[in-house]
MMTF fields as JSON, N, C-alpha, C and O atoms, coordinates in Angstrom:
{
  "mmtfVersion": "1.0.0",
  "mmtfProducer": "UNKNOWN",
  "numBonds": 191,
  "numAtoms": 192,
  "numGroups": 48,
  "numChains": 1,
  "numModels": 1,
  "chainsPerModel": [1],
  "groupsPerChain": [48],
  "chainIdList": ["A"],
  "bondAtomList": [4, 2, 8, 6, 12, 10, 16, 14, 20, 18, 24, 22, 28, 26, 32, 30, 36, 34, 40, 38, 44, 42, 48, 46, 52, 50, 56, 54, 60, 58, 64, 62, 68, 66, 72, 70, 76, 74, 80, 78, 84, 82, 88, 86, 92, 90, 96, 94, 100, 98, 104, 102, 108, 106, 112, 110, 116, 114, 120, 118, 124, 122, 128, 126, 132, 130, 136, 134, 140, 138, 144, 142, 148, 146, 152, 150, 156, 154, 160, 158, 164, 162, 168, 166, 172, 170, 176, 174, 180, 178, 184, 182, 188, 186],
  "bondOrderList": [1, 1, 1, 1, 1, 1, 1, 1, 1, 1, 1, 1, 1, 1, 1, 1, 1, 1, 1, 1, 1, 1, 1, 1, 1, 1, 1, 1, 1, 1, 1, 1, 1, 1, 1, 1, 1, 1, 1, 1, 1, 1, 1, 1, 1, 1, 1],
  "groupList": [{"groupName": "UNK", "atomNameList": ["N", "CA", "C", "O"], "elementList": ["N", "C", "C", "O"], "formalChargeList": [0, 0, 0, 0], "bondAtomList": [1, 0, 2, 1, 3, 2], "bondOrderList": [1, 1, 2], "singleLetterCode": "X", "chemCompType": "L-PEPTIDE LINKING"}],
  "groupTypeList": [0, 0, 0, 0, 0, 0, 0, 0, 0, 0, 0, 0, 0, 0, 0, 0, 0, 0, 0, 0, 0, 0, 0, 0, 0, 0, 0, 0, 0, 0, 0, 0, 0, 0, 0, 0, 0, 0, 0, 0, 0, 0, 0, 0, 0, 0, 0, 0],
  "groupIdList": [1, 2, 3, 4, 5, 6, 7, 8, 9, 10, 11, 12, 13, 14, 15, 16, 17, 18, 19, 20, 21, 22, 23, 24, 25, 26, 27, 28, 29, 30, 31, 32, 33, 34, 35, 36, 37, 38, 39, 40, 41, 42, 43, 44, 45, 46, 47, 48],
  "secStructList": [7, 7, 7, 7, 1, 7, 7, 2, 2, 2, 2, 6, 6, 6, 6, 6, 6, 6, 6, 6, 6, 6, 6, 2, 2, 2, 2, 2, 6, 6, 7, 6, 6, 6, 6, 6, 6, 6, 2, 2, 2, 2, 2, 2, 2, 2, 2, 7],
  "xCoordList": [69.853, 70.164, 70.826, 71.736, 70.37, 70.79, 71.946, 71.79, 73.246, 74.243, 74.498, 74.985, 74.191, 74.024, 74.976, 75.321, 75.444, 76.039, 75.333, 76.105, 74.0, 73.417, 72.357, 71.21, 73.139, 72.741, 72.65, 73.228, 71.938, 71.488, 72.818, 73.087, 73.781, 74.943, 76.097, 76.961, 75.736, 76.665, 75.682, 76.366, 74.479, 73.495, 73.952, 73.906, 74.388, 74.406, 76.069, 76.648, 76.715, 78.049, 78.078, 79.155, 77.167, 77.907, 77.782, 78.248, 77.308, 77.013, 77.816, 78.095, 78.616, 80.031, 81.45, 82.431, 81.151, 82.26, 81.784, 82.701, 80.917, 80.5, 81.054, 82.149, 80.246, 80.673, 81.942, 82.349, 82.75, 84.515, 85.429, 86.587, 84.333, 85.82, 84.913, 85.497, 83.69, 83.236, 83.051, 82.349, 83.988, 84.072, 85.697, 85.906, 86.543, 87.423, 87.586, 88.171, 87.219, 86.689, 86.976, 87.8, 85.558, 85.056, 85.974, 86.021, 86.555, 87.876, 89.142, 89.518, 89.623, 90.599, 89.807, 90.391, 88.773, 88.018, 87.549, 86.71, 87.999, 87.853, 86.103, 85.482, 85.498, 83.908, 83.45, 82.668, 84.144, 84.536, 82.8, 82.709, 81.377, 80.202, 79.619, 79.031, 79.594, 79.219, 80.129, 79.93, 81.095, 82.071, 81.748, 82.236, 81.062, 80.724, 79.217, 78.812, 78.12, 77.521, 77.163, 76.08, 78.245, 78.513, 79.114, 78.804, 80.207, 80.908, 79.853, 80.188, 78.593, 77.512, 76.955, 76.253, 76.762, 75.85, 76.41, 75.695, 77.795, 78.387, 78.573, 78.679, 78.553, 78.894, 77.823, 77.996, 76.017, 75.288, 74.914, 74.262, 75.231, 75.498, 76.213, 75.693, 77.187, 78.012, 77.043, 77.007, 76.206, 75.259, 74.612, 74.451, 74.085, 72.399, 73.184, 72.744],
  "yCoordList": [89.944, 89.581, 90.779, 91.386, 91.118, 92.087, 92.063, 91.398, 92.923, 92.385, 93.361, 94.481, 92.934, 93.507, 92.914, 91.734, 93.812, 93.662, 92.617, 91.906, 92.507, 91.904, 90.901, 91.161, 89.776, 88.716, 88.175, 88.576, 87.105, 85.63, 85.35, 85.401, 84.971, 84.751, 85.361, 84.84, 86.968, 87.692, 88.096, 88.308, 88.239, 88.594, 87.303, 87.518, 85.964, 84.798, 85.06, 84.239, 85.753, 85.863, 86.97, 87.044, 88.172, 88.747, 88.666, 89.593, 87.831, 87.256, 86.786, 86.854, 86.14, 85.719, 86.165, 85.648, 87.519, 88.246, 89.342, 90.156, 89.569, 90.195, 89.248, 89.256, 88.523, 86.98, 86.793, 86.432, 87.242, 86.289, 87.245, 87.131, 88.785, 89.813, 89.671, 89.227, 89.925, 90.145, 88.426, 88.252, 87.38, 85.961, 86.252, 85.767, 86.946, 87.081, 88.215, 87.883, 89.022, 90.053, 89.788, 90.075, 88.776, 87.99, 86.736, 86.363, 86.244, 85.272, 86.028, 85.625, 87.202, 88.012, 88.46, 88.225, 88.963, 89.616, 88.39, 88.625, 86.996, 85.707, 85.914, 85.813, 86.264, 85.801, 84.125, 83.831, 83.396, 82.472, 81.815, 81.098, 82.044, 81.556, 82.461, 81.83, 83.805, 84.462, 84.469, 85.075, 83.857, 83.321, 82.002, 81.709, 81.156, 79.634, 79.778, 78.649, 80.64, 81.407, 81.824, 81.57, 82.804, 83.371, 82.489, 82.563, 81.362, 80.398, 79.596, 79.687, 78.809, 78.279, 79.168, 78.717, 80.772, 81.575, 81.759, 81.761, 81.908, 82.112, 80.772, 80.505, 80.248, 78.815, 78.479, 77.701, 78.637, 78.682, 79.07, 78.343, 80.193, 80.927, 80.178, 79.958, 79.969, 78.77, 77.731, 77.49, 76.912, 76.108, 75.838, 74.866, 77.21, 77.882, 77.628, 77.829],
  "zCoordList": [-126.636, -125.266, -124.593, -125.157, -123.385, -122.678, -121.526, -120.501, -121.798, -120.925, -119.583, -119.74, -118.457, -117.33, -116.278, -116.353, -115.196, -114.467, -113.363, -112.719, -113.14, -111.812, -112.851, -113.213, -113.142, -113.528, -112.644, -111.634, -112.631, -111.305, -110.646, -109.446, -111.908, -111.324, -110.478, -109.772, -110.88, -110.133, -108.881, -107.88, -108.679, -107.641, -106.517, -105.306, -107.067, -105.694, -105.717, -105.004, -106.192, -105.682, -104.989, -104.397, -104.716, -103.989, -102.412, -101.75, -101.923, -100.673, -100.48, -99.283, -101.157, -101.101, -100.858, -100.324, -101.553, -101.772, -100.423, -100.311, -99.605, -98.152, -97.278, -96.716, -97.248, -96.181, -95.697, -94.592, -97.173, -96.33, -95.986, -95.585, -96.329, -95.065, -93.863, -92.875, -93.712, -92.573, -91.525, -90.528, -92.256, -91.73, -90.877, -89.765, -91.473, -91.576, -90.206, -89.175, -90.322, -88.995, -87.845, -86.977, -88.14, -87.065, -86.615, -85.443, -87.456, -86.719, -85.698, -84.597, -86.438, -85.886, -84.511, -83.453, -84.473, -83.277, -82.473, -81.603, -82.644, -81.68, -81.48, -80.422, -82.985, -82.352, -82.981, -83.885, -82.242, -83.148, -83.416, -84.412, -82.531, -82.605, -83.609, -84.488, -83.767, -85.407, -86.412, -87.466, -86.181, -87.295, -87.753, -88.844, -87.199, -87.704, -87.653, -87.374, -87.789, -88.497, -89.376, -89.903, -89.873, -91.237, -92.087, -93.276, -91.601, -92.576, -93.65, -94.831, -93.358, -93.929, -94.375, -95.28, -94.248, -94.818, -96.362, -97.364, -96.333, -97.734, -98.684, -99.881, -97.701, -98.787, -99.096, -100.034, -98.753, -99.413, -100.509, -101.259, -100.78, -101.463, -102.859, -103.953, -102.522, -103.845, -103.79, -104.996, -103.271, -103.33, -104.24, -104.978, -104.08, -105.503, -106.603, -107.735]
}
């Protein structure tokens, strides 16, 4: 068995780990309509 960094599992987390600074951004910068946007894009993500 081969041990790799970009398994299935770490490939659907890192959408996750993008998502919640650039969610975060976007709250401070009051874009509050591409901020509720991006909020469902990451939590899809935990979904899969």
């Amino acid at each position: 068995m081969t041990s790799g960094i970009f398994t299935p599992a770490n490939q659907m987390t890192i959408p996750r780990l993008v998502f919640v600074p650039v969610f975060a951004i976007l709250e401070v910068g009051r874009h509050y309509d591409w901020a509720l946007a991006v909020l469902p894009a990451g939590g899809c993500a935990g979904w899969i």
